[in-house]
N, C-alpha and C positions, 0 to 999 in steps of 0.2 A: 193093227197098223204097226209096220215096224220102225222100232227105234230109230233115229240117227243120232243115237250118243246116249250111252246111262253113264251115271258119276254114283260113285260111295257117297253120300255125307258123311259116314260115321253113326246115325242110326239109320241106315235105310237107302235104298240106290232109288235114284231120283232118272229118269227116263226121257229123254228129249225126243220129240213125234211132230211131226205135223199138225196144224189144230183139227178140231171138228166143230162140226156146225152147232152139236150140244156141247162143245165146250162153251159157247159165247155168253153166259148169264157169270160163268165162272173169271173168264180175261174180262169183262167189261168192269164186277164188282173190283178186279184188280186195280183198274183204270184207273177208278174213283174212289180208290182207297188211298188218296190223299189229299194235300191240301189245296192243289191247284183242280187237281184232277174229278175232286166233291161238287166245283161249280161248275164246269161242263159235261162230265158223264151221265149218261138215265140210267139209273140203276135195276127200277124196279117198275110195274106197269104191264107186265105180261107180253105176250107178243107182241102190240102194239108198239111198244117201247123198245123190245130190240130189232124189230124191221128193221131199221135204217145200220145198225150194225150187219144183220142178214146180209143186207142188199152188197156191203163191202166186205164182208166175207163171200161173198159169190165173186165178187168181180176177185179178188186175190186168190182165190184158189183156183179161177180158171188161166191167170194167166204167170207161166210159168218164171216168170223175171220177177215173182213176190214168194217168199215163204213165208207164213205165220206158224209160227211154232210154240209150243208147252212145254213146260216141265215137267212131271208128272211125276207122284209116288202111287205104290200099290191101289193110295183111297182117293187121293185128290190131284187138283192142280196147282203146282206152288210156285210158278214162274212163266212170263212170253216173253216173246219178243216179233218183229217184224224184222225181215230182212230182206231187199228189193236190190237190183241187179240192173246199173243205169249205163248204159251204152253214151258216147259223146265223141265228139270232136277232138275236144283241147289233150293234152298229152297224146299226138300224135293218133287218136281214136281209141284211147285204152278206156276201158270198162271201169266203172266202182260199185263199188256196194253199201249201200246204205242202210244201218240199222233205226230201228224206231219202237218207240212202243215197250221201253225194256223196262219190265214192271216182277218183284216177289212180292209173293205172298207175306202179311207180315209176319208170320207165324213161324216162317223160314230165313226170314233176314238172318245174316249176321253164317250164314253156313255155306258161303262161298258158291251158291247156286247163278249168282249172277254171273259172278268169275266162267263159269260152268257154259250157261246160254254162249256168252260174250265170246269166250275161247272157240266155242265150235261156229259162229255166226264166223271172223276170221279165218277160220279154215275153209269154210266152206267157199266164203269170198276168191279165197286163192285157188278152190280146187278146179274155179269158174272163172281162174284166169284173171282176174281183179286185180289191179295195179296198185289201190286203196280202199281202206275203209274209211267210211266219213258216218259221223251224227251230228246231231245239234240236240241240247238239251240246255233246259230255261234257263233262265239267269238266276230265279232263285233256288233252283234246284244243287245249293254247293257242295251236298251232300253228293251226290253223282258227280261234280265236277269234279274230287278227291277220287271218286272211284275209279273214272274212266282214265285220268292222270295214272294213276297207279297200274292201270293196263298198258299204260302206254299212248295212248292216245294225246296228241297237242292242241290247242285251242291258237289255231292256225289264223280261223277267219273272226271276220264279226257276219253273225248273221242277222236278215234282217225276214220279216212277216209284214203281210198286209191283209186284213181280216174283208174278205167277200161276200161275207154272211151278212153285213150291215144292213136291215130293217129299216123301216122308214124313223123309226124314232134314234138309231146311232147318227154319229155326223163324222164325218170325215175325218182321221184322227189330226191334232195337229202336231205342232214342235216337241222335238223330244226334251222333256225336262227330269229333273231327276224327282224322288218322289220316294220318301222316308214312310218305311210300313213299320207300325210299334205294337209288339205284341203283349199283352198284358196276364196277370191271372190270379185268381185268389185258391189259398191251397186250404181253408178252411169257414165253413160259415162265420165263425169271429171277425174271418177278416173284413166282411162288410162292416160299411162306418156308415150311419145312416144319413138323410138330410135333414135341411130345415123342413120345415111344414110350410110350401106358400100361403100368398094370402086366399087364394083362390083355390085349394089341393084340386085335381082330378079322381074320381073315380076309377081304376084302373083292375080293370077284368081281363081273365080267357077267353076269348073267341070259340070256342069248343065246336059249331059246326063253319069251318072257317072256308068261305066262298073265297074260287080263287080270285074270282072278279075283285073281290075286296080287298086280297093280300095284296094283288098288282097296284091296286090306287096308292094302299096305303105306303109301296115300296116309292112307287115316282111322285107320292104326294110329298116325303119329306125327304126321299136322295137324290130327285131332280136336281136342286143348288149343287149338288155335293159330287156331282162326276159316280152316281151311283148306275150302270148303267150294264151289269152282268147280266141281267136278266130280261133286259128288254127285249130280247128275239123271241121270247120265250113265248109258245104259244101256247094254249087251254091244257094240255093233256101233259104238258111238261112242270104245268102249276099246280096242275090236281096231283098228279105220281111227287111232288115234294112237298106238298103239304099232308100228304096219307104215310112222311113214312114218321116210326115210332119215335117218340119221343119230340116232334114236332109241335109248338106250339107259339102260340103268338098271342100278347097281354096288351091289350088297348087301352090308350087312359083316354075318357071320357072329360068332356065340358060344357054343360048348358046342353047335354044330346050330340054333341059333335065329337069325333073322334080327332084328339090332339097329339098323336103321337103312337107310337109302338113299339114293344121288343119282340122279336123272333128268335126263339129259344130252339137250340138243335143238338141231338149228342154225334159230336165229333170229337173223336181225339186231338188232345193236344200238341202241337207241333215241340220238339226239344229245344232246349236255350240256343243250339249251334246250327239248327238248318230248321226252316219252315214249313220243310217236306218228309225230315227225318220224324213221323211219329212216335210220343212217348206210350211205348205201351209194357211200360218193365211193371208196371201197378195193375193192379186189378179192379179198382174203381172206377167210376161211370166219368169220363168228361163231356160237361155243357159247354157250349162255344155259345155267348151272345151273338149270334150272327148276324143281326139289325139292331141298330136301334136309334129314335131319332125322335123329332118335333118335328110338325108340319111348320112353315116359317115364321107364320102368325102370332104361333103360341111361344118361339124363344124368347128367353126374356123376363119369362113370370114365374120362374122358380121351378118349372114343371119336371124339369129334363132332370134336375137331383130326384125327385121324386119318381118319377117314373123308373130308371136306371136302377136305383133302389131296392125299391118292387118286382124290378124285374130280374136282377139278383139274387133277391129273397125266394123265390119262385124257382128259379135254378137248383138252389140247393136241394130244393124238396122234387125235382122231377122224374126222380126214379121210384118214387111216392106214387105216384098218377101214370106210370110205366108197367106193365106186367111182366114179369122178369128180369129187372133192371136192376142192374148192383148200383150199392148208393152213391151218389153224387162224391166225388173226392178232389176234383179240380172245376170252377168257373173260367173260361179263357176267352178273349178277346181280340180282336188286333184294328187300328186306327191308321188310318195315311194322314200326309200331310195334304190331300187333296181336300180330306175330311172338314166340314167344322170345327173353327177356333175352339169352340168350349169342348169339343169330344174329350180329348185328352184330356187339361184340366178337372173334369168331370169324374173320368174314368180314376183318377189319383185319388181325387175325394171322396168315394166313394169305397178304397181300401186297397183297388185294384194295384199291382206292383209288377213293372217291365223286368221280363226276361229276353225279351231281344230286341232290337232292330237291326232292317236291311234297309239297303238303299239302292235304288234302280233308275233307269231313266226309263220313260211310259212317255204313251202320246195321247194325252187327254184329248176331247174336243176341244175347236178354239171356245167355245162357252160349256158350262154346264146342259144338260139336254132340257129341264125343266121339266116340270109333272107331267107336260102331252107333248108332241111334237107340233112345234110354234107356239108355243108357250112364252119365246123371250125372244 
């Protein structure tokens, strides 16, 4: 397939093409190669899992007002993007183009490949007669907000989304408020500080053949109160493909036979102190992200949640332990909202954890929490 554009790096010319239908296992792991992008992309799963990619890649390469394009060196792919061609009305009927989707590799950050896509997505724009380029890119994204500034680009509008996907269990978003996200992290086992012992402790195990049916109760058993509500579209084959990938694991504390709570352990890199999507990967050691963790409502209160937190800490550090090929544990990371649970935070300090960032954003919660089922409250 022939190029439309190779760039030098300095080791290696990097080749801009059209995508292919086998490149899609490769742009999709792009997708999800960060912080935003880890909770809604499918990674892994086999065909089943990229169908519905398939299906938008069919529709984009047959119609000629979409390009998806790659980066490409000799071995792999280290860059896309989306670039679509929107005909209108307003400015006298002038055309724009709009980019999307603009994702490196992270193994290539930092070598000017974005600059590279970016530059010829613009030209191309003009060669097609475009009056403007436009994107939109998230609000916590400030790392790309610096980038595309530095291109030249102005942050003109405000934009706004409304999510169509809503399931029986989301609810209509409401009023925008603002909504403080605090990202925490321990950079050594010492730095956990253990708890007290309550009077009642829990029992607290691995799940090791871990039913999805089980992980969903346990996520809307105790993030219903809490505006926990990412996963609720999520259907059987999107539960089972994330609890099968490695390093996945989930530590139940037990009471009297009932399950009172859970941590969900995951390795994902760390976001850096200055952007929540810029990941740290100047290290070569393994990061765990606590990526759940909670009390069912019942059980707040009785001392559990130090203890469990704890435990589930402790377990973090050893997870490259129980990993086949996993370099060792060298950062624990976390992040809490203010949507969260009063005691999270608190919790999270007592236990050793120590903030390197926060962001603040306006989000549109439901007017209530969703609760464990739909009509639940």
């Amino acid at each position: 397939m022939n190029a439309l554009s190779v760039m030098d790096t300095g080791v290696g010319l990097v080749s801009l093409r059209r995508a292919r239908a086998a490149d899609l296992p490769d742009l999709v792991a792009m997708l999800a190669d960060d912080a935003l992008g880890a909770r809604r992309e499918t990674t892994e799963g086999g065909a089943a899992a990229l169908a519905p990619y398939l299906r938008a890649f069919d529709e984009i390469s047959a119609d000629d007002s979409h390009i998806l394009v790659t980066a490409s060196t000799s071995t792999q792919i280290v860059g896309t993007l989306q670039l679509s061609f929107l005909p209108g009305l307003s400015r006298q009927g002038a055309r724009r183009a709009q980019i999307e989707a603009v994702r490196v590799h992270r193994d290539y950050r930092g070598r000017r490949i974005g600059d590279f896509m970016i530059q010829w997505a613009i030209e191309e724009a003009a060669r097609r007669d475009c009056v403007l380029v436009q994107l939109t890119t998230d609000k916590r994204r400030t790392d790309a907000h610096r980038f595309y500034r530095r291109l030249g680009f102005m942050a003109s509008h405000e934009g706004m989304k409304r999510d169509l996907t809503a399931g029986p269990d989301r609810q209509t978003p409401g009023p925008s408020v603002p909504v403080t996200t605090t990202y925490l992290w321990q950079l050594s086992p010492t730095d956990l500080k253990p708890a007290s012992t309550p009077p009642r402790p829990a029992n607290v195990t691995r799940v090791e053949e871990l039913a999805p049916e089980f992980a969903r109760f346990l996520y809307t058993a105790v993030g219903g109160d809490w505006y926990w509500t990412d996963r609720l579209d999520w259907n059987l084959a999107r539960w089972t493909e994330w609890l099968r990938r490695p390093g996945s694991e989930h530590w139940v504390a037990w009471l009297d036979g009932a399950p009172v709570g859970y941590v969900e352990l995951a390795i994902s890199p760390a976001p850096d102190s200055s952007s929540p999507d810029l990941l740290d990967t100047g290290t070569v050691g393994t990061h765990v992200e606590i990526a759940y963790f909670g009390l069912l409502p019942r059980f707040v209160g009785r001392g559990l949640g130090g203890q469990l937190l704890a435990e589930g800490v402790r377990r973090a550090w050893t997870l490259h332990e129980r990993v086949p090929g996993c370099a060792p544990v060298e950062r624990v990371w976390l992040h809490t909202c203010t949507l969260d649970g009063p005691g999270a935070l608190p919790n999270y300090l007592a236990r050793g954890f120590r903030v390197f960032r926060t962001d603040t954003q306006d989000e549109q919660p439901g007017p209530k929490p969703p609760g464990p089922w739909p009509g639940a409250h």
